[in-house]
Backbone as CSV, one residue per row, in Angstrom:
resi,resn,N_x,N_y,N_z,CA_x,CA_y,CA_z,C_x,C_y,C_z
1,UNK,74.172,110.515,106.557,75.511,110.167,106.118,76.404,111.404,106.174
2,UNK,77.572,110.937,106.743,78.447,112.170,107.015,79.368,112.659,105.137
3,UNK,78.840,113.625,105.327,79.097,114.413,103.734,80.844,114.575,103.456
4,UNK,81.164,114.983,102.059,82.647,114.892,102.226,83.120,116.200,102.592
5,UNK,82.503,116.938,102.406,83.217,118.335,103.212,82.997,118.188,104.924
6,UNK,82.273,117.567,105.587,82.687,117.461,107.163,83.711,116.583,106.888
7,UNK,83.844,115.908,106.254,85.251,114.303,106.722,86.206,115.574,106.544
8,UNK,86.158,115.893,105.212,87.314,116.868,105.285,87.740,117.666,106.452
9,UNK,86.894,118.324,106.956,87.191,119.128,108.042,87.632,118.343,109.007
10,UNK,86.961,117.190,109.782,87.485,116.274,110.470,88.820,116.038,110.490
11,UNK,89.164,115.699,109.112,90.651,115.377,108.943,91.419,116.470,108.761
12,UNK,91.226,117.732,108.356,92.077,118.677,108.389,92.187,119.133,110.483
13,UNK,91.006,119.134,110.707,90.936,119.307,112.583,92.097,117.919,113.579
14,UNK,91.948,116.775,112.381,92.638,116.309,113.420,94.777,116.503,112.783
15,UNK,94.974,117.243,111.548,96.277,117.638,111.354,96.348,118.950,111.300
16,UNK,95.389,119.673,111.537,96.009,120.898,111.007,97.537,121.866,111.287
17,UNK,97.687,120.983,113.038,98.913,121.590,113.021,99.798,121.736,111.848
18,UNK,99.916,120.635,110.880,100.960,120.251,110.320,101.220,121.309,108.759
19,UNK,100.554,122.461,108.916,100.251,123.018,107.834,101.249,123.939,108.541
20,UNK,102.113,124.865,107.125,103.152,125.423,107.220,102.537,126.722,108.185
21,UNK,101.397,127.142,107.892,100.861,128.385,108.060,99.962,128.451,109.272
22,UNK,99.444,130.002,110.146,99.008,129.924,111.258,97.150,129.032,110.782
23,UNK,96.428,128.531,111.841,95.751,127.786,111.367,94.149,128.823,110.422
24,UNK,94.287,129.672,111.012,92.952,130.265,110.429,93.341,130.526,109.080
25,UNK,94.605,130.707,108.822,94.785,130.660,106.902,95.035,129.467,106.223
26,UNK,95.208,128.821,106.876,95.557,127.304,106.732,93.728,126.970,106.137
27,UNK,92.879,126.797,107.207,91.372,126.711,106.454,90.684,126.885,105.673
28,UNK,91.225,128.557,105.442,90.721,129.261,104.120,91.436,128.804,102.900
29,UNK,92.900,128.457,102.879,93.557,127.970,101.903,93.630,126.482,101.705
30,UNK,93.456,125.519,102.595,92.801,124.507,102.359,91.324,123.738,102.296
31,UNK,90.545,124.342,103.057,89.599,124.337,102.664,88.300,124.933,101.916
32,UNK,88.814,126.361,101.809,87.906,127.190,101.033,87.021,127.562,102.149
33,UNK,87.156,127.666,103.262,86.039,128.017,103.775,86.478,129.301,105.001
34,UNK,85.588,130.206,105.469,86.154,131.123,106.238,86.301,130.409,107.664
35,UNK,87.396,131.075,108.553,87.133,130.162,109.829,86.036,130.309,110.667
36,UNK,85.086,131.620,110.872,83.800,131.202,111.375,82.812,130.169,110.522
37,UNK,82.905,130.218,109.490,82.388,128.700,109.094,82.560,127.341,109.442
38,UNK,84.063,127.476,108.942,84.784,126.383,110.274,84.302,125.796,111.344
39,UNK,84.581,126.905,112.557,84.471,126.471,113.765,82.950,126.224,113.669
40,UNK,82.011,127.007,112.846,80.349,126.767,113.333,80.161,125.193,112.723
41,UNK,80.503,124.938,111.748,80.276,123.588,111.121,81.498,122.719,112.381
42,UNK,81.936,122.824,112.583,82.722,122.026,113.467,81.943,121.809,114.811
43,UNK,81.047,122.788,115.283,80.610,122.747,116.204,79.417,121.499,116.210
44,UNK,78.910,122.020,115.303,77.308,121.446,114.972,78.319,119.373,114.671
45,UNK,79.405,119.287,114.037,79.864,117.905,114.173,79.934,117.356,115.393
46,UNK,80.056,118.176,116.671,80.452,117.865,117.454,79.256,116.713,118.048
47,UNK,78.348,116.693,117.697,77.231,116.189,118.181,76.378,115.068,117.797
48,UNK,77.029,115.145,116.042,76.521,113.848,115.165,77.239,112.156,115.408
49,UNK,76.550,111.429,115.314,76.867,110.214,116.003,77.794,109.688,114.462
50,UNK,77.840,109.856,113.140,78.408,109.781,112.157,79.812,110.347,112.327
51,UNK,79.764,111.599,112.884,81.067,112.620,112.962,82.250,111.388,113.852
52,UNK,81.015,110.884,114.956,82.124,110.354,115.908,82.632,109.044,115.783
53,UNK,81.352,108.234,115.048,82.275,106.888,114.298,82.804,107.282,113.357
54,UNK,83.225,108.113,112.280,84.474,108.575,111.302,85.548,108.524,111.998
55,UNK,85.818,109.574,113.335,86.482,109.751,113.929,87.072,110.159,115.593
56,UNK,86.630,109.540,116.010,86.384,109.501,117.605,87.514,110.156,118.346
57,UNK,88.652,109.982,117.892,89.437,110.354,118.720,89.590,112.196,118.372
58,UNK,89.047,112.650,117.473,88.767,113.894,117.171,87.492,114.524,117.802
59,UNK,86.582,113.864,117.868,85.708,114.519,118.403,85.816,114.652,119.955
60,UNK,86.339,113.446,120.304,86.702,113.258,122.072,87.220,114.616,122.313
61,UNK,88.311,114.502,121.574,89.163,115.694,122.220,88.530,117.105,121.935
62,UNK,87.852,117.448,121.152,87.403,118.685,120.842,86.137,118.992,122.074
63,UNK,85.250,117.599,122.043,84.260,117.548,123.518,85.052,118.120,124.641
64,UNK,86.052,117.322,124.901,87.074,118.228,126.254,87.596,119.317,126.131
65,UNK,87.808,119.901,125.171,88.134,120.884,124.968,87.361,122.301,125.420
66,UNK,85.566,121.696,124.392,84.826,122.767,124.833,84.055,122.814,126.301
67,UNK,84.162,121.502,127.026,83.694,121.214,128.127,84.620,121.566,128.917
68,UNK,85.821,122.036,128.703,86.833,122.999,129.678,86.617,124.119,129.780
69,UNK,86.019,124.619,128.783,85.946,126.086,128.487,85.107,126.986,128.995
């Protein structure tokens, strides 16, 4: 079961633009967490079949993202 601190992240990944501030302080101040935590827990979502029925259109895009890279 997908825990409430990944949804969180999920949902902060799929607005974060919308935060006044650049995004790596934006994380720490909304989520409490450092951004290499972040991105490593974000990574490891990338792969859970829970992560992607929560939210699919977040994970899609983050898959293309790192599959560009």
């Amino acid at each position: 079961m997908l825990s409430q601190s990944d949804r969180r992240i999920l949902d902060f990944e799929r607005g974060w633009f919308l935060q006044p501030e650049p995004k790596d302080r934006s994380i720490t101040d909304v989520l409490g967490l450092s951004p290499s935590d972040y991105y490593s827990r974000l990574r490891e979502l990338l792969g859970d079949p829970e992560a992607m029925s929560y939210d699919p259109l977040t994970i899609r895009r983050l898959r293309r993202m790192v599959g560009a890279a």
